[in-house]
N, C-alpha and C positions, 0 to 999 in steps of 0.2 A: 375603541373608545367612541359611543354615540354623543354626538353635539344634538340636540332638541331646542333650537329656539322658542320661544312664548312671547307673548305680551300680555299686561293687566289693564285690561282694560272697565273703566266708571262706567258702566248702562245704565240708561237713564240718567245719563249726565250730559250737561256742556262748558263744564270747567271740572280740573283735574280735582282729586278727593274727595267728591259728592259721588251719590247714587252708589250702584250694586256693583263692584269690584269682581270680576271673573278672567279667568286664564281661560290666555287661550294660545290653542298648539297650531302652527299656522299649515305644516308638515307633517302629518303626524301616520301616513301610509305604513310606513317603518314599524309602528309602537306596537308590540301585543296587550292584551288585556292588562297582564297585569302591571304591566309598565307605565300605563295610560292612569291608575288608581294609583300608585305609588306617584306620580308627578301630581295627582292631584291632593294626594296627602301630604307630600313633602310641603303645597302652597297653602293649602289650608282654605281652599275656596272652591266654589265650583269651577270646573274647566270646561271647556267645549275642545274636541279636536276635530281640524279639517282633513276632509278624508278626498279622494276623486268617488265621484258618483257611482252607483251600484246600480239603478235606475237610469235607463236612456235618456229621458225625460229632466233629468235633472241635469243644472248645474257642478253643484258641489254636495258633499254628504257633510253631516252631523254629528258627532256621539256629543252626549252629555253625559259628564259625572259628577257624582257628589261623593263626599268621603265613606258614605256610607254604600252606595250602590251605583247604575248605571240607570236613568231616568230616560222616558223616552223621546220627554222635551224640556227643555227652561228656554223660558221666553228669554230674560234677560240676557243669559248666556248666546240667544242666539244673535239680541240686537248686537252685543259686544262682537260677538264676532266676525259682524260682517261692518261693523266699524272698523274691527282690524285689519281687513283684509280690503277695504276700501283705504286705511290709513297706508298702506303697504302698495296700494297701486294696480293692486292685483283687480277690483271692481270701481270704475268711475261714477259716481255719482252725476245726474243731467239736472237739470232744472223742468223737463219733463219729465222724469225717472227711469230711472233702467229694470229691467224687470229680470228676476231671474227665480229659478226652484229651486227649494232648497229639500236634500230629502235626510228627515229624520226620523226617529222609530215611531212617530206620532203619524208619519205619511209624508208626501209630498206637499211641501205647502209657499204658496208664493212669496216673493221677494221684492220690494221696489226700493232705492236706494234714490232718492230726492238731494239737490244740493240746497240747501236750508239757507237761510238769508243770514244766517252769522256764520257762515263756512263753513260748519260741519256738515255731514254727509247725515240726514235721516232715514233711519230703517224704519221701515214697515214689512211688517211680518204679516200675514194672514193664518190666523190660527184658524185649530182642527174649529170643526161644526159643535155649537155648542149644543150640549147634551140634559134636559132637564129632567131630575128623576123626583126622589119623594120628600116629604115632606120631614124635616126634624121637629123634634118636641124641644119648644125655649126650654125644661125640665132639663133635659140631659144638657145642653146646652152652657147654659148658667152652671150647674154643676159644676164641667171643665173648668170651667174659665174663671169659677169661683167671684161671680155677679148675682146679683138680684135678678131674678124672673123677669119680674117688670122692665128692665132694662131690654132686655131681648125682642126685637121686634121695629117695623117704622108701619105706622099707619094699618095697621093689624097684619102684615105682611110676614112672615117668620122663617126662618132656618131652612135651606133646602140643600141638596145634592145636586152640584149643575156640575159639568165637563166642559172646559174648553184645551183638551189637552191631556187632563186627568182629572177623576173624579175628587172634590173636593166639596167640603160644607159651608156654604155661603150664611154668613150669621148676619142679619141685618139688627144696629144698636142706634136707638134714639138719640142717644146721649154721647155728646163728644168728651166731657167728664171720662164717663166709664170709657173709652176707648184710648184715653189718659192712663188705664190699669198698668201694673206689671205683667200681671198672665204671666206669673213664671213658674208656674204647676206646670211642666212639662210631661211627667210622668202620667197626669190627668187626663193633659190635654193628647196625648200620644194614646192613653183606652180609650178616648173616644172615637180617633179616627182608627183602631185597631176594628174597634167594634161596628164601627159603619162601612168598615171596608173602604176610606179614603184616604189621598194621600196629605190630605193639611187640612186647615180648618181659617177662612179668609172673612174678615170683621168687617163691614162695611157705614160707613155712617154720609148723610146726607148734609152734617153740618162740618162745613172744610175750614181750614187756615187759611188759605187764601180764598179771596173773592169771588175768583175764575172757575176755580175748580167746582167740577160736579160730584164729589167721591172722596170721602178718605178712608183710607184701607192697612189695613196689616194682617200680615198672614202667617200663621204657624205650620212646620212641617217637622217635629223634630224628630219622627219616624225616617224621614229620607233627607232631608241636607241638616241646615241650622233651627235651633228653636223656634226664633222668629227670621223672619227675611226682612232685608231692607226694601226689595219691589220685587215683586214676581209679577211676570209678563201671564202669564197659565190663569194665578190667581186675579188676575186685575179684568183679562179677558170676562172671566166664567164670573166677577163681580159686576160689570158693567153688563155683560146679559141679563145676569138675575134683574138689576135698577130697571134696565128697559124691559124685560117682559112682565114685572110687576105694573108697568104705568107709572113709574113713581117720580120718572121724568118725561119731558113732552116728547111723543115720540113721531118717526116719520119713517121714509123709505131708508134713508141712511141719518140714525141719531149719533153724532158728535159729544163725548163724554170726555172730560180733562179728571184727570188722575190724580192723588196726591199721595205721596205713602214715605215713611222711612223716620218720620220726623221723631219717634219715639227711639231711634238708635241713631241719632244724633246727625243723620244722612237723608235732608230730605229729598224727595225726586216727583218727579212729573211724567208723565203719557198722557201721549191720546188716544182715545179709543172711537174704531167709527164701527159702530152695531149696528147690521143692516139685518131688514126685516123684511116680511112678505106677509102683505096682514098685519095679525097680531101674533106671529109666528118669526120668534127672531131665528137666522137665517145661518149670520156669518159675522164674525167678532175680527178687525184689524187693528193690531197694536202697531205706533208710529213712537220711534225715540230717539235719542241720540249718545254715542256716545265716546269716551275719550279715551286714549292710548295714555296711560300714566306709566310704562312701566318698559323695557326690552331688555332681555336675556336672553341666555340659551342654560338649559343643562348640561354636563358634562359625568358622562356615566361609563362603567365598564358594561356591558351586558351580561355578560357570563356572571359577573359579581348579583346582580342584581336578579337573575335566573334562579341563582344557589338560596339567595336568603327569601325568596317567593315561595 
């Protein structure tokens, strides 16, 4: 009989039942592949499991999954899980930070775990190098997502292909109205990013709900996890690059971006983002959040049972 402990943990949360709920396997050396997709189907969420390092260089390893595949990164899932694994004792948070690698199928990417002035432990991740490619047409665009042409765009600025993690279509919209949409053509929305060859499609608008924030964003994936997401860490990265290497906010050696996203599935959330640049050449994208342990189990499975029906 294998026991598989987990916890669920809120990313981008600091109180329980907000932000992006993800499992996570704190032990998961044991698990084969398809044990690892079947615990993430049984939870109906993305999961992270912690593996020991494959890479000297590193700390601790990574897998991500989604119901449908094995991704190479989720931000979210990664701040969760080194919440949990801070929640668990296993990493202590300083008030200078602790630093540590984390290696996942996206690379080796740094780790700082800050003690936050309301006790919770803040992750900062340092995502992969972001990556800017070509340009999309508002045309196909609006199509998807079944808006107005006009709507697509801030300041003549339009649609593009950036990476911070995986290739994705950054949509910049005027209009906080139209980012009020449904967007629930998922079929639509899934040939576009078929056809662009990316993994989701991230909506960015310049006018927020709260005051602070610089960003509000929503992101579609429904080729690889859920339709919409309540916060992707990947998507939020590769949208606060596109804001700063547009101009579209003031920029410097390291520009500070506050996040907003989820509030259209009833879960909103918050990050920050520090986009550092060399020039007019942005550089390196760090995602900083927090989040909560809502949840502890373990599994209880036969193996051999669950071999036969694989």
């Amino acid at each position: 009989m294998a026991i598989v402990p987990f916890h669920i943990v809120d990313a981008f949360a600091d109180r329980p039942f907000t932000g992006n709920p993800a499992a996570i396997i704190p032990n998961a050396a044991g698990l084969s592949d398809l044990e690892m997709f079947q615990i993430t189907d049984e939870l109906s969420m993305e999961a992270g499991f912690i593996l020991p390092p494959v890479a000297s260089q590193a700390d601790v390893r990574l897998r991500f999954f989604t119901h449908r595949r094995e991704t190479p990164l989720s931000g979210h899932v990664a701040i969760a899980a080194f919440a949990s694994m801070a929640d668990r004792g296993f990493y202590h948070a300083t008030a200078g930070g602790t630093h540590l690698t984390v290696e996942t199928g996206a690379g080796l990417l740094p780790v700082t775990l800050t003690a936050a002035p309301s006790g919770r432990t803040a992750v900062t991740v340092g995502l992969p190098s972001p990556r800017f490619g070509e340009p999309i047409t508002a045309t196909e665009v609006a199509t998807a997502l079944d808006i107005p042409v006009a709507a697509v765009g801030i300041d003549g600025h339009g649609p593009a292909r950036v990476s911070c993690g995986f290739d994705q279509i950054v949509v910049p919209i005027g209009d906080r109205d139209v980012m009020r949409g449904s967007f629930r053509d998922a079929v639509a929305i899934g040939a576009l990013t078929d056809q662009r060859g990316v993994g989701g499609i991230t909506l960015v608008c310049t006018e927020t709900v709260a005051p602070e924030a610089d960003m509000h964003c929503r992101f579609f994936h429904p080729r690889v996890g859920a339709d919409e997401d309540v916060a992707s860490g990947t998507s939020l990265g590769a949208a606060a690059a596109w804001l700063v290497g547009s101009g579209l906010v003031p920029t410097c050696d390291v520009t500070k971006i506050i996040s907003e996203q989820g509030h259209s599935l009833g879960r909103p959330t918050r990050a920050e983002l520090a986009v550092r640049c060399s020039g007019d050449m942005v550089t390196g994208v760090e995602l900083t959040a927090c989040g909560v342990v809502v949840m502890r189990g373990s599994f209880h499975f036969n193996r051999q049972a669950v071999e036969a029906r694989g």
